[in-house]
N, C-alpha and C positions, 0 to 999 in steps of 0.2 A: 104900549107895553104888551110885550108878549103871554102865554099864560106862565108858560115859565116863569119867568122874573115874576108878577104877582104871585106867582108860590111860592116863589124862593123870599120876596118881601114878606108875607104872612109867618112863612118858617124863621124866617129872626125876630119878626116881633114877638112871637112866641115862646123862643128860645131864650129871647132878652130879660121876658118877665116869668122866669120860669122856677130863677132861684130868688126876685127878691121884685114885688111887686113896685109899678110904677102909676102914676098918674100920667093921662092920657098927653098932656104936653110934652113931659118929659120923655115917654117912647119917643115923640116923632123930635126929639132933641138927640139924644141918643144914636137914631136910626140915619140922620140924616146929617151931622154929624161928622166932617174929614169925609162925607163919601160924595158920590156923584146922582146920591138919589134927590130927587124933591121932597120938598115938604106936604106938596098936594100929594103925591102919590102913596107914602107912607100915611097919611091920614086916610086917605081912601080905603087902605088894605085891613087898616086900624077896626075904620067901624065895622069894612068886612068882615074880620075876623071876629069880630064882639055878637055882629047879628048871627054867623052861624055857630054860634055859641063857643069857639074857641079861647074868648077871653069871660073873666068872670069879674066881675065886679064890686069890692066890696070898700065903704067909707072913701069911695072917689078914689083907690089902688085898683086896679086892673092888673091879672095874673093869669096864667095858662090853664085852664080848664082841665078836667079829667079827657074830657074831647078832643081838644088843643092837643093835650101832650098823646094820644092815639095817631093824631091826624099826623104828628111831628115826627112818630115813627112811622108810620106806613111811607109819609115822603120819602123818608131815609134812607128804607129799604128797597120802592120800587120807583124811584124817578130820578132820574139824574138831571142835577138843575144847570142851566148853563153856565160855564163858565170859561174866564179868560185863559186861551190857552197859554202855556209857558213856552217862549221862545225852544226850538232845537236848536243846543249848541250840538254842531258838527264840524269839528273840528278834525283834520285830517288830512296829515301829512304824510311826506314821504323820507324814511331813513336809510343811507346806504354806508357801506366799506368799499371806497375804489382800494384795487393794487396800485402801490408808490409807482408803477412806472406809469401808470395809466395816468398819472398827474401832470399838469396840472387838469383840472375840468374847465371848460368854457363857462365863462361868468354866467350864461345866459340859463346857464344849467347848475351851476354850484351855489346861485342866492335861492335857490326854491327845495334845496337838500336839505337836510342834517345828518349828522353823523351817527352810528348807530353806537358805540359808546354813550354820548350824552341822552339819545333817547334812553335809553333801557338808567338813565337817571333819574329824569325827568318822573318816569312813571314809576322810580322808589321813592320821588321825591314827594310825587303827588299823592302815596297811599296815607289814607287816614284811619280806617278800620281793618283791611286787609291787603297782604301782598300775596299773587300767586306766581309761583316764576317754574318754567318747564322745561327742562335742558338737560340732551342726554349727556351731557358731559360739563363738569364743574370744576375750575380753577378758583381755589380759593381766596388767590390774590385779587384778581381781576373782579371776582363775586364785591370782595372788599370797598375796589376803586368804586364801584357801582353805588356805593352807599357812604363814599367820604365826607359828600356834601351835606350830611344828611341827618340832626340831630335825633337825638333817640326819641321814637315813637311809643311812646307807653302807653297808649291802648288800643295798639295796630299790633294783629297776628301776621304772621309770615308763614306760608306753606311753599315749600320745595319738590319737584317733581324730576326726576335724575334716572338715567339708566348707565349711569358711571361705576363701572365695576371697580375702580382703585379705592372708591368711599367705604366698601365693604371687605373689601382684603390687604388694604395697608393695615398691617397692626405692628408697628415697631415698637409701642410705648407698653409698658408694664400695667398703665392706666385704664389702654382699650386699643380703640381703633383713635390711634394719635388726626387723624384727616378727619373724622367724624369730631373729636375735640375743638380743633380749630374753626372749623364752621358754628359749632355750638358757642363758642365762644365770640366770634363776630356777631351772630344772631342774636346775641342775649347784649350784646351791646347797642343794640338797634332797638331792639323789638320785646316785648310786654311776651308774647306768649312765639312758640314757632315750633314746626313741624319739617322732618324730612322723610317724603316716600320713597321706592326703590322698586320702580319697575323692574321686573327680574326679564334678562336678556332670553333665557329660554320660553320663556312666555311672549313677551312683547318688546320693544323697548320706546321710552319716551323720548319720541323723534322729533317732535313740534316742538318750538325753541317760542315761550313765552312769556312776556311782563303782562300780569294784569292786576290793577291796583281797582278802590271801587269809585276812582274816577275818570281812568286811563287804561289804554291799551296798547300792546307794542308786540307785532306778530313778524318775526323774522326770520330769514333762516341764517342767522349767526349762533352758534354757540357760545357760550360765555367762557371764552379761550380767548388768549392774543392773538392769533394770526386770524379769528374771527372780527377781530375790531382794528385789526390795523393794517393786515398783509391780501386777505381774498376778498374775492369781488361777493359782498352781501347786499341783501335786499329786505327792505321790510314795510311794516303801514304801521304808521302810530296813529289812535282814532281815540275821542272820546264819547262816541253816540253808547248813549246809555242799554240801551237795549241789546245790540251787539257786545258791550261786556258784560250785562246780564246773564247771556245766554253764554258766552264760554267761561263765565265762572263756575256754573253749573256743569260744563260739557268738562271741567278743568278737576271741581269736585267728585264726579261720580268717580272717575278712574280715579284720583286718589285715594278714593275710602271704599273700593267695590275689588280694585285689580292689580292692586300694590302693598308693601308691607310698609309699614312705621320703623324708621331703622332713627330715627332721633328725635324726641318730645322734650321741648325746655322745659314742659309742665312734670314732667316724671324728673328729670333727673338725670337721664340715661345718656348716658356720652357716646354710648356704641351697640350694637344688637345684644 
């Protein structure tokens, strides 16, 4: 037994008897128990724990000490006790748009594709808490198809990141901006809360075309236009390593809320600027 693992055994007996005292059988019933520890082992770490006063003993129940529960946090805070690591899922495919004439593809090459349509689904399909999607340019339809399969998420936010100038100066309707309408109106049939930003063209424009859900990713250079998903030659990686879209959700929020304006919140109300 390592010393780790006998610390980490001491910190659950301690833990165990910490809201409701036990006799000394029943910890090592408890402790040993659906796990892979022995019973000699947790006995051993039992009396340890008793002789360096971390158990106290009162009417044959054994409870955590005022020591015990010191010692319980100092582990807490300065030891990391071993543990099983969690499989990486790395999952990591490739999505493309061939041109119709460039068809058909060699089998040896079209069973290891997908299309980049159904990815940029997949990853509205897979959001559970948040969608970020980044595309300087927005067809409403297509935005639509992307989310057909897709019952409404009601307690998934949706952030949009756009440098499409026709979302801020179509206004035919009396209402507002009638294209700011319609998006709002697909989003609020999807999603619980959602947001749209507006890179202004004279400052920057948002050129990175991305799906990132908080379990999925999908980096392409298709735009969310038809002739992006069914006429020109596009490329992308859809990936699920955690930490890769940790970090561009982060790199995906700051430019939304530091270098862009709010031009639609389902949470306000507001149809149009």
């Amino acid at each position: 037994m390592t010393v780790e693992n006998a610390v980490g055994i001491i910190k659950d007996i301690l833990t165990a008897v910490e809201s409701q005292p036990l006799e000394f059988d029943d910890i090592v019933e408890a402790m040993t128990s659906g796990s892979s520890l022995k019973r000699t082992e947790v006995e051993s770490m039992a009396r340890l724990a008793k002789r360096f006063g971390f158990l106290r003993e009162e009417d044959g129940l054994l409870s955590t000490s005022i020591t015990g529960n010191e010692f319980v946090k100092y582990i807490e805070s300065t030891i990391v006790l071993e543990k099983k690591e969690e499989p990486v899922v790395d999952e990591t495919s490739l999505s493309v748009t061939i041109p119709p004439f460039c068809l058909p593809l060699p089998l040896s090459v079209k069973n290891q594709i997908n299309t980049t349509s159904s990815t940029m689904k997949r990853v509205v399909a897979d959001a559970q808490r948040e969608l970020l999607i980044v595309t300087p340019f927005l067809d409403v339809p297509l935005l639509q198809s992307c989310f057909e399969n897709v019952k409404r998420k009601r307690d998934a936010v949706i952030r949009i990141l756009t440098s499409d100038q026709k979302i801020v100066k179509y206004r035919e309707s009396r209402d507002g901006n009638m294209l700011l309408n319609e998006i709002k109106k697909l989003l609020k049939s999807r999603f619980k809360h959602g947001q749209v930003f507006y890179l202004k063209e004279d400052m920057s424009i948002a050129h990175a075309k991305i799906f990132c859900s908080d379990r999925s990713m999908f980096i392409t250079s298709a735009n969310i236009k038809k002739d992006s998903i069914s006429e020109n030659f596009e490329a992308g990686i859809y990936t699920e390593r955690k930490d890769i879209i940790r970090i561009m959700r982060d790199v995906v929020m700051h430019v939304m809320e530091s270098g862009s304006e709010t031009i639609l919140d389902l949470d306000s109300g507001a149809g149009d600027r």
